[in-house]
C-alpha positions in Angstrom: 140.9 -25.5 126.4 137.5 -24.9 128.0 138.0 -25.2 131.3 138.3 -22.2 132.9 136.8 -20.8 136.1 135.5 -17.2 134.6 136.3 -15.6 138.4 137.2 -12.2 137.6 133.5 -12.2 135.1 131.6 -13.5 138.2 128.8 -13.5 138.9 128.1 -13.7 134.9 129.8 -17.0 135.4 127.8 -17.9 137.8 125.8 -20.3 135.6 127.6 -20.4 132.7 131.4 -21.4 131.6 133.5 -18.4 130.6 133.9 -20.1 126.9 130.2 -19.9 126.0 129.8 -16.1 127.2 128.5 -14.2 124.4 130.6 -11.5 121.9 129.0 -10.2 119.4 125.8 -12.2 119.1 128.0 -15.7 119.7 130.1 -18.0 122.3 133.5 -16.5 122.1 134.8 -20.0 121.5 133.2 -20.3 118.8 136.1 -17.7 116.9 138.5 -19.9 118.3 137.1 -23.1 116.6 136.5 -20.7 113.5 140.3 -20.0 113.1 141.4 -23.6 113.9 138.8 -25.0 111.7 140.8 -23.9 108.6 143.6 -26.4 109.8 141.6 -29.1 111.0 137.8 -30.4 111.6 138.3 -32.5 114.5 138.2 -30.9 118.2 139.2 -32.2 121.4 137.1 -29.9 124.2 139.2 -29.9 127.6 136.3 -29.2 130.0 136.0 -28.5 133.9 133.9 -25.9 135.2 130.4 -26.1 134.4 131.4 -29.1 131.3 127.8 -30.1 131.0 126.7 -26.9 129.7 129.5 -27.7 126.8 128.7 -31.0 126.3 124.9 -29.8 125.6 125.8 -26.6 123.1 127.9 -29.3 120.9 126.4 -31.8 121.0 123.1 -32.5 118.1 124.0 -29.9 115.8 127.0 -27.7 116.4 127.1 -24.8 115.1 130.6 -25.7 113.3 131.2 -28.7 111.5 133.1 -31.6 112.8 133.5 -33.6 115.2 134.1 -33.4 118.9 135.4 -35.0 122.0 135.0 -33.5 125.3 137.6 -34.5 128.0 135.9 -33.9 131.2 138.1 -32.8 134.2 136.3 -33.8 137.5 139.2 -31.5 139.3 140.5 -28.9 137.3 144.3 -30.0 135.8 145.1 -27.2 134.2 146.6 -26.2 130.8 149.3 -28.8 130.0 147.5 -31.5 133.0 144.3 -31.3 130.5 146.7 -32.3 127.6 147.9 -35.2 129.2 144.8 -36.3 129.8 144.1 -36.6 125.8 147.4 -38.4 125.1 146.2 -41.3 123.4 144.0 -39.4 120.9 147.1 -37.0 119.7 149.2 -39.1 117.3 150.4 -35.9 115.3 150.8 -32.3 115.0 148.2 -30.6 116.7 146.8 -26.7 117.8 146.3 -25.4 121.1 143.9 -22.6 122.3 142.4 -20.9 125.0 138.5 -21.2 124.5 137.9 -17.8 126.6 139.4 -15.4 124.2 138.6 -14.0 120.9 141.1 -15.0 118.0 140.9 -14.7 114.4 143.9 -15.7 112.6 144.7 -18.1 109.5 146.2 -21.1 111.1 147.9 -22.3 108.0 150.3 -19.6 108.5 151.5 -20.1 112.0 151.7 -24.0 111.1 153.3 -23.5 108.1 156.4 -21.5 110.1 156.3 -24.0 112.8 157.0 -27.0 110.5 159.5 -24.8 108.5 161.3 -24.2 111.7 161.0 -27.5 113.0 160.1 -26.4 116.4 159.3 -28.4 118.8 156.7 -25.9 120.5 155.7 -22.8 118.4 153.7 -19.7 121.0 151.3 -17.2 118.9 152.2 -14.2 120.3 150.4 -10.4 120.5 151.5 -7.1 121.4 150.5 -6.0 124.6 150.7 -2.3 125.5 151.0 -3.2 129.6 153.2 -6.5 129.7 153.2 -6.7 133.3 149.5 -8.7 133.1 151.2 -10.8 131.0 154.0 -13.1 130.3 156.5 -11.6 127.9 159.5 -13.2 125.3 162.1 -12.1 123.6 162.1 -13.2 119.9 165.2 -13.8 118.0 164.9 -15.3 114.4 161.5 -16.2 114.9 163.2 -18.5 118.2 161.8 -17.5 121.7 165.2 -16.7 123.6 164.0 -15.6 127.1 160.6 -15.8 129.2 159.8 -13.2 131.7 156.6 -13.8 133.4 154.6 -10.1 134.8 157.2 -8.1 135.1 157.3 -5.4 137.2 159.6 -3.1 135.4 162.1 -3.5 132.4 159.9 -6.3 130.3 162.3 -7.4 127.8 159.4 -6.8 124.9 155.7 -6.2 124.5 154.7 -9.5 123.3 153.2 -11.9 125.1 151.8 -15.3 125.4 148.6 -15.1 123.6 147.6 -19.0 125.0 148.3 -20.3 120.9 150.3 -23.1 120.5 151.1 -25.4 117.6 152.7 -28.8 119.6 154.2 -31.5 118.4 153.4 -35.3 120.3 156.3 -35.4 122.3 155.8 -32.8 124.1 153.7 -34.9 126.4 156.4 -36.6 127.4 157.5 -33.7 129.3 153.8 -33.3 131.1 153.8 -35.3 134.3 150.9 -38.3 134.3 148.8 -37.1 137.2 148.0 -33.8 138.8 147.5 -30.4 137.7 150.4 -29.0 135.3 150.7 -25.3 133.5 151.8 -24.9 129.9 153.1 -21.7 130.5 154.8 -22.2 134.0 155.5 -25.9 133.9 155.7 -27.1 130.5 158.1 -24.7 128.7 160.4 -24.1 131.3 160.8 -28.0 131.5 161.2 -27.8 126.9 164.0 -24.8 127.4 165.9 -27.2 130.1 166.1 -30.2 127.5 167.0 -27.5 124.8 164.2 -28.0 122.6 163.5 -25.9 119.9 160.3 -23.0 121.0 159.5 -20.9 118.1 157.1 -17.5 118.3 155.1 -15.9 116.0 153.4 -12.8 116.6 149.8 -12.8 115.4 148.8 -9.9 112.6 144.7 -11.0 113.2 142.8 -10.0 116.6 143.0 -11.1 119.7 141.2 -10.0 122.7 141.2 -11.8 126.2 138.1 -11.5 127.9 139.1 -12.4 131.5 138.1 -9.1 133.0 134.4 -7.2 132.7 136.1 -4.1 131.0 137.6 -6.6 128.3 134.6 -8.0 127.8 132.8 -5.1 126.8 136.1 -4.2 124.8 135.6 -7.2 122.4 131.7 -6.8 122.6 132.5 -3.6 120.5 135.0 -4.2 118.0 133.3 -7.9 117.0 129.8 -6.1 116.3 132.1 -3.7 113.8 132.3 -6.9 111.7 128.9 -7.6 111.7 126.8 -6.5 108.8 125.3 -3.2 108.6 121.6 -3.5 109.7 119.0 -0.4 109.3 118.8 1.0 113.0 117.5 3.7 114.6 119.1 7.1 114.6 119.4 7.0 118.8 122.3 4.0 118.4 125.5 5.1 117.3 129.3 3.4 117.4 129.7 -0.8 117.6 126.3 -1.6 118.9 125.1 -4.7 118.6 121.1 -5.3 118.7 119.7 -8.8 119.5 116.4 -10.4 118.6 113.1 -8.9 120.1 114.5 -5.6 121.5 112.2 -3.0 122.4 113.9 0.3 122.8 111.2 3.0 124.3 111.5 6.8 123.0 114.6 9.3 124.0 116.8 7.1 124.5 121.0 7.2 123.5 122.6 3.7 122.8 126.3 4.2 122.0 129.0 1.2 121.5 126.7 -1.2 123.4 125.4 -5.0 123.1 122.3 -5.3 123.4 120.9 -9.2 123.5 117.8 -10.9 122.5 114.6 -9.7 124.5 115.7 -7.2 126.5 113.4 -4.4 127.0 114.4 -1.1 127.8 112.0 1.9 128.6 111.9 5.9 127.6 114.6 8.4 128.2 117.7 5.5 128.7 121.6 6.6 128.3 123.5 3.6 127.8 127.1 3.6 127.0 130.3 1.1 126.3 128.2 -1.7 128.1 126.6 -5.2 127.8 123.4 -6.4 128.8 122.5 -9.7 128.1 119.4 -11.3 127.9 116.0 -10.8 129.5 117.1 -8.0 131.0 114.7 -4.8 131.6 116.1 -1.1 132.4 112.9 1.1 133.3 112.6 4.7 132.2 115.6 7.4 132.8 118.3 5.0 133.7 121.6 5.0 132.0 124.6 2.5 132.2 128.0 3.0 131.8 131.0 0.8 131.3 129.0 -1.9 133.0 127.5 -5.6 132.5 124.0 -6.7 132.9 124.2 -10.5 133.3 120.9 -12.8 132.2 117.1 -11.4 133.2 119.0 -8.3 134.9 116.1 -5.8 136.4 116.8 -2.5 136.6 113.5 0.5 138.0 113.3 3.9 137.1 116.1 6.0 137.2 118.8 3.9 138.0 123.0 4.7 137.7 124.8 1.8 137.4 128.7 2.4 136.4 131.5 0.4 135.8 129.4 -2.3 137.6 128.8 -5.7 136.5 125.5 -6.8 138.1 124.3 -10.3 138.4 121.9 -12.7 136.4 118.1 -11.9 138.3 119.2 -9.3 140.4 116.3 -5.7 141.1 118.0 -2.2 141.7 115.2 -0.7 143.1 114.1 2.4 141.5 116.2 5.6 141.8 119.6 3.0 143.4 123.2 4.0 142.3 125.9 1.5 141.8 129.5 2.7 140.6 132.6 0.5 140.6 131.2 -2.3 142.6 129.6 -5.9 142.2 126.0 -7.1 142.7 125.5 -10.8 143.1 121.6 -12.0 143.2 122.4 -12.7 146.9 123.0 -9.2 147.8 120.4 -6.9 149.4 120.3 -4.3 146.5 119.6 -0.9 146.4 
């Protein structure tokens, strides 16, 4: 399910779907595919918000191989309304995924329990340390006993819906034919009503959702620890990851930071637990912090910019100071 609209990453979404963001060098959809790929080499791509971009990074050679069907949603339909909309091509078992998160898991395993169980609907779950962000089950015997969606206080357990699902067909019977419809919301409630069997298992591989900026940077770090070791310069400590055609000037102190293909940064730079993304440029004695540069991001000499996410073209003029806040290319910037 590619089809989200990326809001809370705006204005990095701007121009680009919230599944094709990069972690770690790569599309974060692309670990999704990765871990489903062991099951199965044929995709069905539910697509909305920006679908030709998706259409154009699969199609010629993709970068995993398979083949691929993109289901284009004029008006968004949402998770279990996109599902309907590919009834005639599911005739079997099938996975379900959430395109904007990070997931590594072996498949075989969760559809191995699901077919044991004979569930109808099996959820991969994760442990969540705040579960009112989340929706939350209780787990019985491997069944899923009792939904609680964000709670407030008293979750009844830490795991939560981690947007996995092994289905069987006839679930879509219970998916109305037109309008939008919601797994989560809609879908199961309308399974638990007919009593159908919903199983749960809780993922042991990593998960990260990368809805929000600080998230994003989150995964940006722990993915480039699985990256081989390359020789690097003594200034760049922690999970740094180091693109194509970097220039990094002299003096400066790069710690658990992403750092894509030609950027340029200049002398005496701090950067720390951030993300800049391509073609972007941060002039002498600036330092970042806990922020995002989007695309061809400018920053002059001796800029602050902290836990910021600043927007694809935009110029801090030399000397500005952004904290907490958002610049958009449309903004009159510092």
């Amino acid at each position: 399910m590619a089809g989200g609209l990326g809001t809370r990453l705006r204005p990095l979404t701007d121009n680009i779907p919230k599944s094709l963001i990069p972690v770690a060098g790569r599309p974060v959809i692309l670990y999704l595919l990765d871990s489903f790929s062991r099951v199965s080499s044929d995709f069905i791509l539910t697509a909305s918000y920006r679908y030709e971009k998706i259409i154009e990074y699969f199609s010629g050679k993709p970068p995993i191989k398979g083949t691929f069907l993109f289901s284009v949603e004029r008006e968004p339909l949402g998770t279990a309304g996109g599902l309907k909309k590919t009834e005639k091509y599911l005739d079997d078992t099938f996975l379900v995924g959430n395109a904007d998160t990070v997931f590594k898991e072996d498949m075989r395993k969760i559809l191995q329990i699901h077919k044991r169980d004979r569930n109808m609907i099996t959820i991969g779950l994760t442990k969540v340390d705040n579960p009112s962000e989340f929706g939350v089950v209780k787990l019985k015997d491997r069944r899923i006993i009792e939904f609680q969606e964000k709670p407030k206080s008293n979750p009844v357990s830490h795991l939560a819906n981690a947007g996995i699902y092994v289905m069987e067909q006839e679930v879509l019977d219970y998916i109305p034919r037109r309008g939008p419809s919601d797994i989560a919301k809609e879908l199961i409630p309308a399974l638990q009503k007919e009593g159908k069997r919903i199983g749960g298992f809780e993922i042991g591989g990593i998960w990260i959702d990368i809805g929000r900026p600080l998230d994003l940077i989150r995964a940006n770090i722990i993915m480039s620890q699985n990256l081989p070791r390359k020789r690097r310069q003594p200034n760049i400590k922690g999970s740094s990851y180091i693109g194509k055609n970097v220039t990094i000037g002299k003096n400066c102190r790069i710690e658990n930071t992403a750092i894509y293909d030609d950027v340029v940064i200049e002398d005496d730079v701090i950067l720390t637990n951030s993300v800049l993304y391509s073609g972007s440029f941060i002039g002498r004695m600036s330092k970042v912090t806990d922020s995002i540069l989007s695309f061809n991001s400018v920053l002059g000499e001796g800029v602050s910019v902290n836990d910021s996410v600043i927007g694809g073209g935009v110029l801090l003029r030399k000397g500005g100071k952004i904290e907490g806040t958002v610049v958009s290319s449309n903004e009159d910037n510092p």
